[in-house]
TIPANU-659169 format. One record per residue (C-alpha): x, y, z; residue in one letter. Coordinates in steps of 0.001 Angstrom, whole numbers, plus 500000, padded with zeros to 6 digits. Layout:
XYZA/...
This chain:
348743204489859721X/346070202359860645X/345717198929858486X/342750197770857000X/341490195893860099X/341653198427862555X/339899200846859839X/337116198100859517X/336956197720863499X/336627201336864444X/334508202085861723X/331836199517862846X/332342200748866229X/331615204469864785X/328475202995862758X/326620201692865587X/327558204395868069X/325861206574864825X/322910204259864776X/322874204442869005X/322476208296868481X/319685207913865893X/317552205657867952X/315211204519865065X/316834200762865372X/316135199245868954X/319474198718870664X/319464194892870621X/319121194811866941X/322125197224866402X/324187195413868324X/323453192354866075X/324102193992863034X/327333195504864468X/327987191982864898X/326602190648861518X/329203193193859948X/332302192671861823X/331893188666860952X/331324189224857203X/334447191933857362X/336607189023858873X/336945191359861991X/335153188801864551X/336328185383863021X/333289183278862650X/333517180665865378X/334268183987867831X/330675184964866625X/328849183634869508X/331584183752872288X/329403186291874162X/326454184353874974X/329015182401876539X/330365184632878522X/329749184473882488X/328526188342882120X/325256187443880943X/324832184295882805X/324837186472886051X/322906189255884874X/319860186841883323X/319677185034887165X/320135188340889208X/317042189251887442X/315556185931888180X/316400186626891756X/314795190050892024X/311641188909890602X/311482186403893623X/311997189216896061X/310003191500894472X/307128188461894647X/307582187905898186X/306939191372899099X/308878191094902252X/311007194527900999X/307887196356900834X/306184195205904118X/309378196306906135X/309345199586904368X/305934200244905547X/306720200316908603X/309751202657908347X/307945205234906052X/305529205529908340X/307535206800910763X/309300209724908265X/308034213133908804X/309486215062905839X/309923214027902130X/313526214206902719X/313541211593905048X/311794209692902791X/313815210036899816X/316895209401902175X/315793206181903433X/314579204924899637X/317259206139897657X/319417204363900478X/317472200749900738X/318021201265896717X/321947201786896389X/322145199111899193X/319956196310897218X/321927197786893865X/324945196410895122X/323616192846894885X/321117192752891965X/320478194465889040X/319928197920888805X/316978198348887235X/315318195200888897X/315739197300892697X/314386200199891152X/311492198346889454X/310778196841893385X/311037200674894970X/309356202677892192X/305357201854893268X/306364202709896926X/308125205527895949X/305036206437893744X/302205206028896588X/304638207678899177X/304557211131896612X/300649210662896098X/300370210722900108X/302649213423900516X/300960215448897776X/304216215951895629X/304879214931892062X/306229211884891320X/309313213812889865X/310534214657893453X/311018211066894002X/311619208548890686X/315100210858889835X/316741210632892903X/315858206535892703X/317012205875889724X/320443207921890233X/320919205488893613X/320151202845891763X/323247203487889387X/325083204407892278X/324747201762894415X/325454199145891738X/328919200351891829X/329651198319895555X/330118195249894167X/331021193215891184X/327294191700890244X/325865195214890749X/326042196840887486X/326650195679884132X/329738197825883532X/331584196350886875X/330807192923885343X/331792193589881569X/335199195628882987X/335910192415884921X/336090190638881806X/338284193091879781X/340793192755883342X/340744188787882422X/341688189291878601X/344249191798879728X/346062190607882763X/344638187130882876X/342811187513886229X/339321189196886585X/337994191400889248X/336867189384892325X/333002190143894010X/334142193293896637X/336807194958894926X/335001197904893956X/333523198556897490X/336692200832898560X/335737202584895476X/331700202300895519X/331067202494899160X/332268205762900130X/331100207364897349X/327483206034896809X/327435207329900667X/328121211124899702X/326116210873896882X/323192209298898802X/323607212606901090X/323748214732898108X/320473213107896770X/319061213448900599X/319158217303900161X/319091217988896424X/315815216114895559X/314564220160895245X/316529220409892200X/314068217851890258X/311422219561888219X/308045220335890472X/305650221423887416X/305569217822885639X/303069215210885300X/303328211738884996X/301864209839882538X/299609207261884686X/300016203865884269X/297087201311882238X/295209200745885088X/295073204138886726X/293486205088883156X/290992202638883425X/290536203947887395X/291194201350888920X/293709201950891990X/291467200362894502X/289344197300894219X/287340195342896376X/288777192662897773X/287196189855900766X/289660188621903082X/288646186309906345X/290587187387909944X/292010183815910407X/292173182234914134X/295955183406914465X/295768186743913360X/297475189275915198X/294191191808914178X/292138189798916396X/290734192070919289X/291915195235917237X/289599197550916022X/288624198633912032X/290513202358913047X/293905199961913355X/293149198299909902X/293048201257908005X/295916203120909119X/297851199658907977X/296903201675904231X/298043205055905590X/295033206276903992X/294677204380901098X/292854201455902256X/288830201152903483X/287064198781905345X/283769198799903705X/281530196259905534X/282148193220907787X/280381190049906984X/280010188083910441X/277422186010912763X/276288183808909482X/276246185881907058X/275123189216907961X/276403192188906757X/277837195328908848X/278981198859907784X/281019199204911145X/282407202405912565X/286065203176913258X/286033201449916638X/284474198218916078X/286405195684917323X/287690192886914623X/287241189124915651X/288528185485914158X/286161184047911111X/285245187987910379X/284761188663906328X/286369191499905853X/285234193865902943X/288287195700901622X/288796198345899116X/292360198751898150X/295122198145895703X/295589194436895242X/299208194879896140X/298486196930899377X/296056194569900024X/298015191575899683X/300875193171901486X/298938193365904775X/297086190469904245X/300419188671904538X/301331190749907542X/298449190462909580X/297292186546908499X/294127187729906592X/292859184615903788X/291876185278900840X/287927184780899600X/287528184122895827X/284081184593894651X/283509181456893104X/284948178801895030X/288013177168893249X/289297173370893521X/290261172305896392X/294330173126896713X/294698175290894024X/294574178993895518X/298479179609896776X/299737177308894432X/302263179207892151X/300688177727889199X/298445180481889016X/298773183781888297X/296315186933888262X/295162189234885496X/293016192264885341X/290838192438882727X/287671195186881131X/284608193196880507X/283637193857876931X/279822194736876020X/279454191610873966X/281105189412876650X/278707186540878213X/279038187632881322X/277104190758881069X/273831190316882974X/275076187704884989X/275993187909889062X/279289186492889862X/277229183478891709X/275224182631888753X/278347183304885866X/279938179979887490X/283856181034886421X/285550178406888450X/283104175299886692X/282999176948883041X/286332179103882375X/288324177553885140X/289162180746886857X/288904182583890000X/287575186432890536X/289347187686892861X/288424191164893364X/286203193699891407X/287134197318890545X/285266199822893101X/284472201962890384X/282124199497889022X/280530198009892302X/279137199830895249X/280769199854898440X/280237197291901191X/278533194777898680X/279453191250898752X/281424190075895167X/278752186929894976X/275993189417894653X/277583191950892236X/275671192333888074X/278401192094885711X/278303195618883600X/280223196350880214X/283594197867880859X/283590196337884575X/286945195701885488X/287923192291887264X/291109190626888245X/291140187325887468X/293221183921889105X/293661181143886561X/296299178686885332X/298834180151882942X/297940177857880344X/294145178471880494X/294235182150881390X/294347183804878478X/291993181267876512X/289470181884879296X/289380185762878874X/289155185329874859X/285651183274875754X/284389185921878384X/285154188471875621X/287480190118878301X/290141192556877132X/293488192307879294X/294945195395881134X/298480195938880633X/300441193436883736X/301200195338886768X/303175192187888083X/299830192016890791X/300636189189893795X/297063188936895044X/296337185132895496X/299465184183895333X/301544182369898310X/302410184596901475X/305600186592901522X/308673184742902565X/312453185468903196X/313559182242901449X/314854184366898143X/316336186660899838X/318077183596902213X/319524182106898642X/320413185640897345X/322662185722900474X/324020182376900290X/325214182789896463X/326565186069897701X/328675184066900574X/329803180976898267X/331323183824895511X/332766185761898609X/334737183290900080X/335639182052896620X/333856178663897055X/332024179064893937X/332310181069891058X/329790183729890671X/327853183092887524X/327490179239889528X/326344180744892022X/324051183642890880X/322869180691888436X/322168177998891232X/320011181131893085X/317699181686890162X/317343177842890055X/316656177234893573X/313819180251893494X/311856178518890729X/312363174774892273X/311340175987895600X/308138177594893943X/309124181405895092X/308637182408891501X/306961180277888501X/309023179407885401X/306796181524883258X/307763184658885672X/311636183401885326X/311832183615881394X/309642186735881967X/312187188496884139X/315097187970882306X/315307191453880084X/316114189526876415X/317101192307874729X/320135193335877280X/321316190043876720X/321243189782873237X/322895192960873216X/325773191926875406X/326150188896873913X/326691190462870106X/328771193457871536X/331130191300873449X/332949189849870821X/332772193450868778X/334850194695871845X/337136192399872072X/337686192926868014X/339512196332869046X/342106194384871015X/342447191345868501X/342668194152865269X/345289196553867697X/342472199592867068X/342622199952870824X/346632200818870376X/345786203570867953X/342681205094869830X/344427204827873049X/347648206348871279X/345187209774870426X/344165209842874072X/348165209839874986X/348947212919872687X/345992214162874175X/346932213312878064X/349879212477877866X/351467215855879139X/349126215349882612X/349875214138885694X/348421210604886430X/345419212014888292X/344699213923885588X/344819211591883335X/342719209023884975X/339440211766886148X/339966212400881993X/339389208684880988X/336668208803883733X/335038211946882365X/335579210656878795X/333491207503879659X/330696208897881850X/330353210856878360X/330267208668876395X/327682206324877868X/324385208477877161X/325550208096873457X/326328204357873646X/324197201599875664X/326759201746878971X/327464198043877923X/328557199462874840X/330520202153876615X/333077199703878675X/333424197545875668X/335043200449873342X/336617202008876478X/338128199314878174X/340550198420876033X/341603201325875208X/342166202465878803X/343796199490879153X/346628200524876360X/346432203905877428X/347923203556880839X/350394200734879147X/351687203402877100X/351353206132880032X/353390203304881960X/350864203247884807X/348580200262886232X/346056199142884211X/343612198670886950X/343204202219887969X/341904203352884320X/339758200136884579X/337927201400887552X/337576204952886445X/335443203202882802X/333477201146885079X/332635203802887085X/332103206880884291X/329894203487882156X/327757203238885350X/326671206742886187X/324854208397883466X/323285211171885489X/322940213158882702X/320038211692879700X/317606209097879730X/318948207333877245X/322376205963878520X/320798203016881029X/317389201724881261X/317093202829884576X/316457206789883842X/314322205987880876X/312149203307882996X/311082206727885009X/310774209178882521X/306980208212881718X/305596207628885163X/308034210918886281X/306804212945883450X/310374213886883010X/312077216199879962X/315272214856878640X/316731217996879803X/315239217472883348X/317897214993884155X/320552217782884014X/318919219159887173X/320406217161889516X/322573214802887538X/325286217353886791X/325902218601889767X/326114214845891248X/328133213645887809X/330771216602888795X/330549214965892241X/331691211485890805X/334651212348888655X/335877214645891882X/335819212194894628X/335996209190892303X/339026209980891396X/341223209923894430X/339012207310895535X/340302205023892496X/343842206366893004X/343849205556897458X/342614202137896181X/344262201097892941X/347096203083892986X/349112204357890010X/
């Protein structure tokens, strides 16, 4: 018989998996009532409450995010990728070498911040291949889960499982113990994604983005060939195919002031004005590469373009706004609003003409450079309505390798034990906003709030199953259940049981119920715990199967135009791949 406790314990645990499955209540705010309910039951004592905000799990996860924003900023992954893709003759070459730079980056920050850097690649490398975006988000998002089952920091599952390892033996899982585990098998499945990308759904359409609504992929942009640019002597035929296709050189503004439209093989020379229409982050991309500086219209204070006090903001000009009428010369934006206009939408100015010049229309759209701080009052008095963020770079400082430098040195200091990993992860995302790769405004911004408040209310609820003995009971059901298996069988069931049970709990959720009670089952199987550990870590982190068990396959399923029961494509032949290499893999490491 259970006692009262235990009843209490499993029956919140039963509530919120209900109100998980319902999905009317965000999953943040169940997790706090969860909480809320097991401290007025007496289940979590009171001054347990708040134990999990303490907890190094969410220390690591809020500065790996910090840390991928910093790479993503210096757009130093994207400019190498370039030149690979270009090289790829067939999609799945493509998808190969993405889903691959993917599970590798997985392995050392979060998930979903890797796939949130490779998504608009993978996006403009379908457009130029003339395939959906389908063929390509899926088999992303799957490496993404994949991959972040190398290593300790790569998913939250590894992390959370590490704790439960503490509480139960009373030493946690160091940084590489899962690679024997992770490695091999994010390699077969990165093959298996190579070759089954044809099972993803080639009839569906993705729901554009803000600013492809408003039309506005390419915009035109004036950049200056400085004296030590390696496009000096090259001609406006090399330019373009930088943009494999998707970026124009419009006019040339050279010998004081006049204007060119130049053919293909014009040559390009220091001090030219180059008129560009393109993407802002295309744009910025090989202006980095190729040393191109960037032109505001209206000439800003001396020191302040590059500085990462400023960030940039696309914007529709409203019909009532002031600066209807007006030429960009004669609206004065850096003297009266204290911003910069940086580029104009090429929908709403003709080709080749120079920004200075252009008539401000209703429902032009601009992208704007100000300080945070006076940004947003500035569009309110140019009657300006802001376009959902697209996280543009334009303006900003040229790409460097320094995050991805301190990314590697946290990664060393936790290897060789020298420093503890939350320390470490933390002193990263500190030295990327002190060093000015990433602004404190983009730091808070990165962090995703509502995984951390959920991990810190669900932490102590987890541990409630161990402190009540609910995890003796549940894992005693799972013995009469498995109890006449072999060990093998026993641990691909735990395995199977938990990559089931994520898409109906947050996979957070999934290794907090789980883990203890794999824990007591192989106690009471008299096995290893660490084995059973492995295979909830594992089944928590590869929900293959719904969009709904990590943030990862519901961040595509807008811009993928995906059906929940699209993900069954290609996830369950790759989830049946898992639990049948997984396995032995677990058992050859962590044996029995």
């Amino acid at each position: 018989m259970m006692s009262i406790p235990q009843i209490e314990a499993v029956g919140i645990v039963l509530c919120m998996l209900g109100l998980f499955v319902w999905d009317r209540l965000r999953y943040d705010l169940v997790a706090l009532l969860a909480l809320l309910a097991a401290v007025l039951l007496h289940v979590v004592p009171p001054d347990h409450a708040f134990t999990g905000f303490s907890n190094p799990v969410v220390i690591i996860i809020g500065a790996a995010l910090v840390v991928g924003r910093a790479i993503t900023r210096s757009g130093v992954i994207d400019a190498l990728l370039q030149h690979v893709l270009r090289r790829l003759s067939s999609p799945s070459a493509e998808i190969g070498v993405l889903s691959g730079c993917v599970a590798l980056l997985s392995a050392f920050l979060k998930n979903v911040g890797t796939l949130g850097i490779f998504m608009p690649i993978a996006i403009r490398v379908a457009r130029r291949r003339g395939l959906p975006n389908a063929a390509y988000l899926m088999p992303l998002s799957f490496a993404s889960l994949i991959g972040g089952t190398i290593t300790l920091i790569g998913t939250s599952p590894n992390l959370l499982i590490s704790t439960i390892r503490q509480q139960t033996t009373g030493h946690p899982f160091r940084l590489f113990d899962f690679v024997p585990v992770g490695l091999p098998l994010t390699a077969v499945a990165l093959v298996f994604l190579t070759l089954g990308w044809r099972l993803t759904p080639r009839d569906r359409q993705g729901k554009p983005a803000a600013a492809d609504r408003f039309e506005i992929a390419s915009y035109q942009t004036e950049l200056r060939v400085a004296e030590e640019s390696p496009l000096i002597g090259k001609t406006v035929e090399d330019l373009e195919q930088l943009g494999d296709g998707d970026l124009t050189l419009t006019g040339i503004i050279r010998e004081g002031g006049r204007r060119y439209i130049p053919s293909r093989h014009w040559q390009l020379f220091a001090k030219d004005i180059l008129l560009i229409q393109a993407d802002p982050q295309l744009v910025k991309e090989i202006a980095d590469q190729m040393r191109l500086e960037l032109l505001p219209a209206d000439e800003p204070v001396a020191g302040e373009v590059g500085s990462d006090t400023l960030e940039t903001m696309e914007a529709v000009i409203l019909p009532d706004s002031p600066l209807v009428g007006k030429t960009v010369a004669a609206a004065h934006l850096r003297q009266h609003y204290e911003v910069n206009l940086l580029a104009l939408g090429t929908g709403t100015q003709r080709a080749g003409t120079r920004l200075r010049r252009h008539r401000f229309r209703p429902w032009d759209i601009i992208l704007l450079q100000g300080r945070p701080a006076a940004l947003a009052d500035s569009l309110a008095a140019l009657q300006c309505l802001p376009l959902a963020d697209r996280g543009l770079a334009l303006g900003l400082p040229r790409g460097s390798i320094w995050p991805i430098t301190i990314l590697a040195g946290a990664l060393a200091l936790a290897a060789f034990g020298l420093m503890p990993v939350a320390i470490a992860f933390l002193a990263a995302a500190v030295l990327v906003t002190v060093l000015l790769r990433i602004s404190l405004k983009e730091a808070y911004e990165a962090v995703d709030w509502p995984v951390i408040i959920l991990l810190g209310a669900l932490i102590p609820v987890g541990e409630s199953l161990h402190e009540t003995g609910a995890d003796v009971v549940l894992a005693g059901l799972l013995a009469e259940i498995g109890g006449n298996l072999p060990g093998p069988a026993a641990l691909a069931m735990v395995l199977a049981v938990a990559m089931l049970l994520t898409p109906l709990l947050h996979h957070a959720a999934a290794v907090l119920v789980m883990g203890p009670v794999a824990a007591t089952l192989a106690a009471r199987l008299g096995y290893n715990a660490d084995p059973f550990l492995m295979a909830v870590a594992l089944g928590a982190s590869c929900d293959f199967l719904t969009p709904i068990g990590h943030q990862n396959n519901a961040l595509i399923m807008a811009p993928g135009g995906y059906r929940f029961s699209d993900y069954w494509r290609l996830g369950l032949p790759l989830s049946l791949l898992v639990v049948a290499l997984g396995t032995p893999l677990i058992l050859w490491s962590w044996p029995l």
